[in-house]
C-alpha positions in Angstrom: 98.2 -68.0 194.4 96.2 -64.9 195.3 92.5 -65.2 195.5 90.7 -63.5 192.8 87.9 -61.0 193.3 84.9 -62.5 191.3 82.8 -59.7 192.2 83.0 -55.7 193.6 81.0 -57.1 196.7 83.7 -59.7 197.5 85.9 -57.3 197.1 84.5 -54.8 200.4 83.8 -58.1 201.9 87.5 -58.2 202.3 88.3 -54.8 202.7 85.2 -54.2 205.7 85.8 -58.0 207.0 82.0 -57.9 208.4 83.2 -61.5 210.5 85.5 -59.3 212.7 83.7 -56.6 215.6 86.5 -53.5 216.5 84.2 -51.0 216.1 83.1 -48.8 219.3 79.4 -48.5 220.1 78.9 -45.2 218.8 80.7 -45.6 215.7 79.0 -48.9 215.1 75.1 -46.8 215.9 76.4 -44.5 213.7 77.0 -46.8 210.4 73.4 -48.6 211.1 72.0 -45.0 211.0 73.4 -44.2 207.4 70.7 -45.5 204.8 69.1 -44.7 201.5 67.2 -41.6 201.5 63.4 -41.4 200.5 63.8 -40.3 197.5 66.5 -43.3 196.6 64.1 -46.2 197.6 61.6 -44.9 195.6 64.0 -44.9 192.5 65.3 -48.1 193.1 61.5 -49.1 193.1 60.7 -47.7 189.8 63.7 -48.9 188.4 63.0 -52.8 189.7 59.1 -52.4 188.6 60.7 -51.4 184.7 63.3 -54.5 185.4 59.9 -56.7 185.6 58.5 -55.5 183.2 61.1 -55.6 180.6 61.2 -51.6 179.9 64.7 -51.0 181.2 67.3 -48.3 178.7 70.6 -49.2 178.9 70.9 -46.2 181.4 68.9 -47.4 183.8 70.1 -50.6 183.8 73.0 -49.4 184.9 72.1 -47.3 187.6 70.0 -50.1 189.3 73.4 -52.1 188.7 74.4 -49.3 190.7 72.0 -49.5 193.4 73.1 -53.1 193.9 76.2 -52.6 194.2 76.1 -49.5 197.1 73.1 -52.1 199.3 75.7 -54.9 198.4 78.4 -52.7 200.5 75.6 -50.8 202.7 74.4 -54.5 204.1 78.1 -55.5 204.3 78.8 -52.1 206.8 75.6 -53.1 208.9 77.0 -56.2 209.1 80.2 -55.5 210.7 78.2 -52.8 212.9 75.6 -55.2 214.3 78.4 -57.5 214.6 80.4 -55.3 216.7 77.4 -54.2 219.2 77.1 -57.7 220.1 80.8 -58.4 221.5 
C-alpha cells in the first residue's frame, strides 16, 4: 500500500529527497542564497509575537500557516544543497 502524505512538508520531503546530493556546486550556492527577504522576517515576527499573545484573525493565522509551510520547504532545499557541497 502506498504511503500516505500526512503533511505538505512530507510531501517535498519526497519530491526534493534532501538525503540524496546531485546537485552541482553552483546550483547547490545558489539555492542556500535564496532566503526570506527583510521585510518577510519581520512579518513572520509580528505574526508569531500576535500567535503569543493570543490576538491572531483568522487571516493571519493563515498566512503564518503559510510561512510555515514555505521555511518547512526552504529548510528542506538547504538541506539537499548543504548536502550536496559536501560529497
Amino acid at each position: 500500500m502506498p504511503k500516505v502524505a500526512k503533511s505538505e512538508t512530507e510531501i517535498w520531503a519526497r519530491i526534493i529527497r534532501p538525503e540524496r546530493n546531485g546537485l552541482s556546486p553552483e546550483a547547490a550556492r545558489s539555492l542556500l542564497e535564496l532566503t526570506f527577504s527583510a521585510e518577510d522576517v519581520a512579518r513572520m515576527n509580528e505574526l508569531a509575537q500576535k500567535n503569543r499573545d493570543g490576538l491572531l484573525t483568522r487571516q493571519e493565522r493563515q498566512e503564518l500557516a503559510d510561512y510555515v509551510r514555505v521555511g518547512d520547504a526552504l529548510s528542506l532545499i538547504h538541506l539537499k544543497a548543504r548536502k550536496s557541497l559536501t560529497r
